[in-house]
C-alpha positions in Angstrom: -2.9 -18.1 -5.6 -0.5 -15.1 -6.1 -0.8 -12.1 -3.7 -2.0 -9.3 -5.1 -3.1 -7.5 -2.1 -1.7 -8.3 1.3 1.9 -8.3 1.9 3.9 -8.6 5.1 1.9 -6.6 7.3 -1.4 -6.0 5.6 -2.2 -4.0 2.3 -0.4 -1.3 1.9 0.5 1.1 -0.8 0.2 4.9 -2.2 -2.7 6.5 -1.2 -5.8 7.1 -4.0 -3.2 4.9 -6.2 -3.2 0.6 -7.4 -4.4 -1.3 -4.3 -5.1 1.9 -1.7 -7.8 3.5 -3.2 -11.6 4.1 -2.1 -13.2 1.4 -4.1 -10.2 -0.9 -3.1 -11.1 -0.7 0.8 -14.4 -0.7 0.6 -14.3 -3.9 -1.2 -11.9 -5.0 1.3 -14.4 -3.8 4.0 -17.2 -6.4 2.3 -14.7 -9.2 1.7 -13.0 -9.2 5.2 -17.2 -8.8 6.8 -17.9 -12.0 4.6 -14.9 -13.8 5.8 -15.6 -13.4 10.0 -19.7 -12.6 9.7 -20.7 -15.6 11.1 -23.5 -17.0 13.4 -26.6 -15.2 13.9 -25.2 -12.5 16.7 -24.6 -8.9 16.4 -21.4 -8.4 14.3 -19.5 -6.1 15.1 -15.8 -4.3 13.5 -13.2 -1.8 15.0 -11.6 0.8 13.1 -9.0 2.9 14.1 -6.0 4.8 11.7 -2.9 6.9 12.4 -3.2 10.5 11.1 -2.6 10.6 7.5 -4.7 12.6 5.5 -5.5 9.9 3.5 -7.7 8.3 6.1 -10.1 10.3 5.9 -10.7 8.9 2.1 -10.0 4.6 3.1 -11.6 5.1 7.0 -15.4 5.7 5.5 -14.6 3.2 2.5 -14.2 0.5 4.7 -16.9 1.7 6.8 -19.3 1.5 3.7 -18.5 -2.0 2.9 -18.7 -3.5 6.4 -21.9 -2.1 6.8 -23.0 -2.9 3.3 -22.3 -6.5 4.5 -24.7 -6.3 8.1 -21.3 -5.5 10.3 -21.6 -2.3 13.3 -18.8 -0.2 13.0 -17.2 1.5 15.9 -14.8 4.0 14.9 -12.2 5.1 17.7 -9.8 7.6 15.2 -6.4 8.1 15.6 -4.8 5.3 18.2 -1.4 3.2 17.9 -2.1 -0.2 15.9 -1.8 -2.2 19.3 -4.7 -0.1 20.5 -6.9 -1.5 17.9 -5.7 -5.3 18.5 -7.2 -4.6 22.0 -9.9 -3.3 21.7 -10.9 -5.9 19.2 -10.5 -8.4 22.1 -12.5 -6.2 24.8 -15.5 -4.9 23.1 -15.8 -8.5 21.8 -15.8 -7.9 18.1 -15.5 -9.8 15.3 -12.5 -7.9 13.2 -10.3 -5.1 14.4 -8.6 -2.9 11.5 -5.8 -0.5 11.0 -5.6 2.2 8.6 -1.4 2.7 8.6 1.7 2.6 6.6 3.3 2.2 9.6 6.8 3.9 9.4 6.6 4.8 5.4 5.9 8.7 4.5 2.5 10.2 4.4 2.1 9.1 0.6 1.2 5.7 1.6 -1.1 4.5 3.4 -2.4 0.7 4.8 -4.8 -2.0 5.9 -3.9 -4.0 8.9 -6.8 -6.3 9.8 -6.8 -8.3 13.3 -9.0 -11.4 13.7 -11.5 -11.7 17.2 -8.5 -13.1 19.5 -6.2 -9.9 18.3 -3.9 -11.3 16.5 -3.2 -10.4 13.2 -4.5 -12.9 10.2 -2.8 -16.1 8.9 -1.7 -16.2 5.1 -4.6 -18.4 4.9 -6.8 -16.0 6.0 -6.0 -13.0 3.8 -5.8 -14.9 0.9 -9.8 -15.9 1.6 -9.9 -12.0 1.3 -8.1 -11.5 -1.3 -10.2 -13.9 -3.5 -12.9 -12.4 -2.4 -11.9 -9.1 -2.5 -11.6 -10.2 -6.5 -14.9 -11.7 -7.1 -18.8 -10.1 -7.5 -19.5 -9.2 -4.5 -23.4 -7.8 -5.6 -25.2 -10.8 -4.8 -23.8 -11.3 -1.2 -24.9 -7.8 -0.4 -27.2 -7.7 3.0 -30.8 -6.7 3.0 -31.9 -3.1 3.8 -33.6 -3.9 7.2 -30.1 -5.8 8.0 -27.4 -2.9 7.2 -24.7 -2.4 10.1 -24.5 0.9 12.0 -21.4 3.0 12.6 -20.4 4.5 15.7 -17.6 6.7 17.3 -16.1 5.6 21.0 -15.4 8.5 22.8 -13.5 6.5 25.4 -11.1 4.5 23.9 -8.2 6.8 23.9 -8.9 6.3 27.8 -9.5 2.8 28.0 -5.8 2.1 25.5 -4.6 4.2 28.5 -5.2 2.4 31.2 -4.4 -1.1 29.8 -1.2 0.1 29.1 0.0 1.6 32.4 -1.5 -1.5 33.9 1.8 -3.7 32.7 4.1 -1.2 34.4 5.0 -3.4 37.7 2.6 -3.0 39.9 3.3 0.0 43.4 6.1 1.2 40.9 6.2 4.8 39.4 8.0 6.9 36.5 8.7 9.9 39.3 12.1 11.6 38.7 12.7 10.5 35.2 13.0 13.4 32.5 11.6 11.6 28.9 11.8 13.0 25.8 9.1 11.3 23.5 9.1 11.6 20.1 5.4 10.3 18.8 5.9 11.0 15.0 3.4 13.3 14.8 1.1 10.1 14.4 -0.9 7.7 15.9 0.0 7.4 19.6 0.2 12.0 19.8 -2.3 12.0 22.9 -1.6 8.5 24.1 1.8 7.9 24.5 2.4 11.5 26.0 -0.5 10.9 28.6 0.8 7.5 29.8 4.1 8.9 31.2 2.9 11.5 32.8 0.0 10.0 34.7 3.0 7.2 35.3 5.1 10.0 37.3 7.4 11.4 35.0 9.0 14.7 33.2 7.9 14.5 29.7 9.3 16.4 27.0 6.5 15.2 23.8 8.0 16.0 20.6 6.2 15.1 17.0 3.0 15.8 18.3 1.7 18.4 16.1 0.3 16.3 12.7 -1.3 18.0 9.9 -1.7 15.0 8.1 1.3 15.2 6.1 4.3 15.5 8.8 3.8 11.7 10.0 7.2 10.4 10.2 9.0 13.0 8.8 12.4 14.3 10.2 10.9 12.3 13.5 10.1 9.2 14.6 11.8 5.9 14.7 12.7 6.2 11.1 14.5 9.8 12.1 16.1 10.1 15.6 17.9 13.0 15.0 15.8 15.7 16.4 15.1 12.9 19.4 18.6 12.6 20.4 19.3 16.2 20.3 16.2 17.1 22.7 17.5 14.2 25.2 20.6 16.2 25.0 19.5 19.4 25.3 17.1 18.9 28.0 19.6 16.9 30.1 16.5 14.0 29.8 17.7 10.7 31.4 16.1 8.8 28.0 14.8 8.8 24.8 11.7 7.2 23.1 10.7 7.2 19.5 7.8 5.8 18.1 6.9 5.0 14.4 3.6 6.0 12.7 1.3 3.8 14.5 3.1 3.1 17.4 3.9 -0.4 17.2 7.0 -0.3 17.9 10.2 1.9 19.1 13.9 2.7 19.6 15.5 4.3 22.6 18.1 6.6 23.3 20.1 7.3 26.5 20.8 10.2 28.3 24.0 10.8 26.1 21.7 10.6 22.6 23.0 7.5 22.0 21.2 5.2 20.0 19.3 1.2 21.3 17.6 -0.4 18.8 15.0 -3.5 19.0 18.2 -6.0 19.1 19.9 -4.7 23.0 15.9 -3.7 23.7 14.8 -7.5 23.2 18.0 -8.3 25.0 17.3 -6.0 28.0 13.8 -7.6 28.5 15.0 -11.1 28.0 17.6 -10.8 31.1 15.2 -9.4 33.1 12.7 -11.6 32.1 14.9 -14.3 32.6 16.2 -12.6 36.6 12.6 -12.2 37.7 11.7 -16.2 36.3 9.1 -15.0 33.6 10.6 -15.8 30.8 8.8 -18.3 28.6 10.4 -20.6 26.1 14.0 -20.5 27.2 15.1 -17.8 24.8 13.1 -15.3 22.5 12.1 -15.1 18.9 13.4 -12.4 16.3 13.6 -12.4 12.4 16.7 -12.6 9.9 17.4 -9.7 10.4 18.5 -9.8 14.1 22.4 -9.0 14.6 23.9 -12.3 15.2 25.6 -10.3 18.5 22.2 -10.6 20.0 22.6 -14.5 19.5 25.8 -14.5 20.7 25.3 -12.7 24.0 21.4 -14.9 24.7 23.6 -18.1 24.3 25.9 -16.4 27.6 23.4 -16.5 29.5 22.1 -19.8 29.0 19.1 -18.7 26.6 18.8 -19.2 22.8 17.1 -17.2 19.7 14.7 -18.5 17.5 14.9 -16.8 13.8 11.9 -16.0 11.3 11.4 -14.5 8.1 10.9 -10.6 8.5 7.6 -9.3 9.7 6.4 -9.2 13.6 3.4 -11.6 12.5 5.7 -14.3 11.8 7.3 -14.0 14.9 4.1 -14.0 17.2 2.9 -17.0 15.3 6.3 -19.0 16.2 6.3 -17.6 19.5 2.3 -18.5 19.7 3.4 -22.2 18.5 6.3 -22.8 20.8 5.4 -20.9 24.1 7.7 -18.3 23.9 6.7 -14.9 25.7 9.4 -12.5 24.2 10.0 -11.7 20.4 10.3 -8.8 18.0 12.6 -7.2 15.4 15.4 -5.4 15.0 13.6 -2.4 13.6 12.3 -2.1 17.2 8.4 -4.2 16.7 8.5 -5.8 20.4 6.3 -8.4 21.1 5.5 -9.1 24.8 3.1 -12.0 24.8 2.3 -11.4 28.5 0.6 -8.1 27.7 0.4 -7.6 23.9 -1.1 -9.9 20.9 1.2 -7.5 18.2 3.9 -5.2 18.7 3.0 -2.3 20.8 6.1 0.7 21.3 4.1 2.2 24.2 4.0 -1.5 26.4 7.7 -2.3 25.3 9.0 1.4 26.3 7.7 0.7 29.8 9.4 -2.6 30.2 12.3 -0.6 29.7 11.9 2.0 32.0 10.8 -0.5 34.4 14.4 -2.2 33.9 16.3 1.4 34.3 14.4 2.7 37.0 15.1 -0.8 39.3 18.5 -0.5 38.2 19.4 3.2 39.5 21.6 3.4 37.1 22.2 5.5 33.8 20.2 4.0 30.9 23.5 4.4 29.0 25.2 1.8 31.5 21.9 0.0 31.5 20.9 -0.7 28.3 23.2 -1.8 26.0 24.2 -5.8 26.8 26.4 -6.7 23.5 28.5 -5.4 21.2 26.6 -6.0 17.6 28.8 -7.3 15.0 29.5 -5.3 11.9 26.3 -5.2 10.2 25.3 -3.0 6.8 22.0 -2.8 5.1 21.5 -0.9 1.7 18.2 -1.1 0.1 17.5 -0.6 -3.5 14.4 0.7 -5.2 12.4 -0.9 -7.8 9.7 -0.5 -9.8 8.9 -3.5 -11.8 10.2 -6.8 -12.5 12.0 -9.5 -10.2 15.9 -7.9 -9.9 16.8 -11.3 -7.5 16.5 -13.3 -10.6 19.0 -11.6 -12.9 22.0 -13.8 -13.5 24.3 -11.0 -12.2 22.8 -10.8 -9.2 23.1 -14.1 -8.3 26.2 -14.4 -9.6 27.6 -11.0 -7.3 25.5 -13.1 -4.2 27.7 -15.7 -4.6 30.8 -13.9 -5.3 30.3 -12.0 -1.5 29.0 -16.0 0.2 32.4 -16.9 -1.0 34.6 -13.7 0.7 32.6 -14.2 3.4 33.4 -17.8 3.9 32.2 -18.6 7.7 33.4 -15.2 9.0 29.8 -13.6 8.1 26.5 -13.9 6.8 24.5 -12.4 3.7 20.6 -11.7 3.7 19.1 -10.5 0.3 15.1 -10.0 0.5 12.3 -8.1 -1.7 10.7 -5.5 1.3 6.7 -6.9 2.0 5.8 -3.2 2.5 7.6 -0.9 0.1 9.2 -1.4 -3.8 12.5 -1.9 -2.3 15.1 -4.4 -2.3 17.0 -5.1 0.8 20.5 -6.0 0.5 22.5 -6.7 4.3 25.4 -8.4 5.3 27.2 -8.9 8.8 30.1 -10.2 10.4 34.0 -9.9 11.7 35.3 -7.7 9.3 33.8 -4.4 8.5 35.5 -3.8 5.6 34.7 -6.8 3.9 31.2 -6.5 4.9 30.9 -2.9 3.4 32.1 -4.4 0.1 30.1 -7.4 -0.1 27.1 -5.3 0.9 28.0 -2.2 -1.8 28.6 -5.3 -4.9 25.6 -6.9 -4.5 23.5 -3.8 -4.3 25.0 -2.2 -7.2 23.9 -5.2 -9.6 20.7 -5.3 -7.7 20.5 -1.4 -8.9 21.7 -2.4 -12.1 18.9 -5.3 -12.8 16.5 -3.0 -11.3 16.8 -0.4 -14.3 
C-alpha cells in the first residue's frame, strides 16, 4: 500500500490544506482509537501540541473522533513532543499524540502519534491507520452511552518538569552557569525555561513570546542567529536552541560558536563511555551523520551504526541491538536511558552535565572532531518524482565518479516537507561544493 498519509515523522502538512485539515484528523482520531481500543478497560489518549494557531482547529478534531470511537481524552496543551511520549507511559494510556510540524514554519502543521510503551509507531502500524483512515468508518462508530470524555491536566507541565531534572546526575546542580535559551517561541516556552532555573542557573529565555505564528521564526534551532548573539552579549557561558516541539537541540559556546547533533552525540558517547554506561559499543545516527563523527568514535575504540533519516529509525535499531545512545545530525538526541524519542530538554542536560564536571569552557569542551567538508542544498518541489529524471541520474553519477573514494554523495526526497535533499562530503571542499551545486541544479531543473 502506498503512503498517503504518514511520512517520516507522522502526518504532516499545510494547515486547513490536503492531509491537515479538520475532517482529516478527526478521521485520524477514529482510525488510530480503532487501531489501540482494545480489551474491555477504560481507554484512554493523550494529546498535547506546540503553539501554532492551527491547533486549535486539528486538537478538537482529533478529540471528536477519539471520543466518537469510546477513547477519554486528556488534553495537557502546549508541551515538547517528548512530554507527550511520557506521559503516554505514566498515566497508562493507550495512544499519546502530537500536534507539530516540528521545526517547519507556522503554515504547517502535524500528527505524531506514540503507541502505549512511548515509542513512536512502526510502518506497520500507521499503515493499519492509514487504511483505515480511508475506509467508512460509520458503522464502527461507538454507542451513545459508550462515548469517551475529554479532559484537561492541569499538572502535566509540572510532572514533564520533574522527570526531566530527574536525569541530571543526581547531588549535582546548574549554579553559576549563565544560559541563554532560545525555545522557538513553541512548545517547551514554560518548560524548558523553568527546568534550568529550578536546576541552579542564570537563564536568559529567549523565543518565548508565541502568538501562534512566530514558532520558529528568526529563532530556534532552524535560526541561531539571534541565539548566538545573546550568548555573546550577555557574556552567557552557553547556548541552547530548541525546535518547535522541543525534540531536539543545537548548542553554542560562550564564544557563539555553533555544536550541532554530530560533536553533541560525540560529547555524550565519551562520557558515556568514561563513566561505563554506554550500551552497544558505539551509538546509532542516520546518513546524514558527518563521516568525522565516525572517524573520531572509531579513536576511541567505539563504532557508529547508520540509518535512513528520521529519529524513529534510529530508536528502532538502537531498540533491536541494545544501544543506549543515538540521534541526528539535525540535533534529535535519543538517550535510551531516559527518553523513548528525542527530547532537546533531557539531551541539553547531558551536556551541561559534561561542561559543568569538566570546569572548563564549553568552547574547549564540546567540540571532539573536526567534521569533514560537508554541503547540503535542498531543492523544492511540487509534483512529480525529479530523482527519476535521466539527467539527474546521469549528474549523480557524474559527481560518484569525481568523488572516487575521497567522498561520499546522499541524494533523498525530505519525509516532512516537498523538498529534495541534495549533500555531499569529503576531503576536498571544492570538489564537494561542485558536485553538490551539479546535482542540485538538474534536480531544480527536473523539478520545473
Amino acid at each position: 500500500m502506498t503512503r498517503q498519509l504518514f511520512g517520516t515523522d507522522g502526518i504532516r502538512g499545510t494547515a486547513n490544506r490536503g492531509n491537515m485539515t479538520a475532517e482529516v484528523a478527526l478521521k485520524v482520531g477514529m482510525a488510530a482509537a480503532l487501531q489501540f481500543r482494545n480489551g474491555n478497560h477504560r481507554h484512554r489518549v493523550v494529546i498535547g501540541k506546540d503553539t501554532r494557531l492551527s491547533g486549535y482547529m486539528l486538537e478538537p478534531a482529533l478529540t471528536s473522533g477519539f471520543v466518537s470511537m469510546g477513547m477519554d481524552v486528556i488534553l495537557v496543551g502546549p508541551m515538547p513532543t517528548p512530554a507527550i511520549a511520557m506521559l503516554t507511559r505514566s498515566l497508562r494510556a493507550d495512544l499519546g499524540v502530537m500536534i507539530s510540524a516540528s521545526h517547519n514554519p507556522f503554515e504547517d502543521n502535524g500528527i505524531k502519534l506514540f503507541g502505549p510503551d512511548g515509542y513512536k509507531l512502526s510502518d506497520a502500524v500507521e499503515a493499519k491507520i492509514e487504511k483505515n483512515v480511508a475506509s467508512d468508518l460509520s458503522d464502527r462508530l461507538i454507542a451513545p452511552s459508550k462515548l469517551g470524555r475529554a479532559r484537561r491536566l492541569d499538572d502535566a507541565a509540572g510532572r514533564y518538569t520533574e522527570f526531566v531534572k530527574r536525569t541530571f546526575p543526581r547531588g549535582r546542580n546548574l549554579d553559576g552557569l549563565k544560559i541563554v535559551i532560545d525555545c522557538a517561541n513553541g512548545a517547551a516556552y514554560k518548560v524548558a525555561p523553568e527546568v534550568l532555573w529550578e536546576l541552579g542557573a542564570e537563564v536568559i529565555a529567549v523565543g518565548t513570546v508565541p502568538d501562534g505564528m512566530n514558532i520558529n521564526k528568526g529563532c530556534g534551532s532552524t535560526d541561531t542567529d539571534y541565539m548566538q548573539s545573546q550568548v555573546v552579549s550577555h557574556g552567557a557561558d552557553i547556548g541552547i536552541a530548541l525546535d518547535g516541539d522541543a525534540d531536539r537541540l543545537l548548542v553554542c559556546d560562550e564564544k557563539g560558536a555553533m555544536v550541532d547533533g554530530d560533536q553533541i552525540m560525540a560529547l555524550i558517547a565519551k562520557n558515556g563511555l568514561d563513566q561505563d554506561s554506554l550500551k552497544g559499543g558505539g551509538i546509532v545516527a542516520t546518513v546524514m551523520s558527518n563521516l568525522g563523527l565516525e572517524h573520531y568514535l572509531t579513536t576511541i575504540g567505539l563504532h557508529l551504526a547508520r540509518t535512513q533519516v528520521g529519529d524513529r529509525y534510529v530508536v528502532e535499531h538502537m531498540r533491536a541491538q541494545g544501544y543506549n545512545i543515538g540521534g541526528e545530525q539535525s540535533g534529535h538526541i535519543v538517550l535510551g536511558d531516559h527518553s523513548t524519542t528525542g527530547d532537546g530538554l533531557v539531551a541539553a542536560l547531558q551536556v551541561l552535565a559534561v561542561v559543568t564536571a569538566s570546569g572548563r569552557p564549553a568552547s574547549e569542551v564540546t567540540r571532539l572532531f573536526e567534521p569533514l567538508p560537508q554541503l547540503l542544498k535542498n531543492v523544492s518541489f511540487s509534483s512529480g518524482q525529479p530523482l527519476d529524471d535521466k539527467n539527474v541520474q546521469i549528474a549523480i553519477k557524474q559527481g560518484e565518479a569525481r568523488l572516487v573514494k575521497s567522498g561520499r554523495i546522499l541524494i533523498r526526497k525530505s519525509g516532512t516537507e516537498p523538498l529534495i535533499r541534495v549533500m555531499a562530503e569529503g576531503d576536498d571542499e571544492v570538489l564537494i561544493a561542485s558536485v553538490v551545486n551539479d546535482i542540485a541544479d538538474a534536480v531544480a531543473l527536473a523539478a520545473k
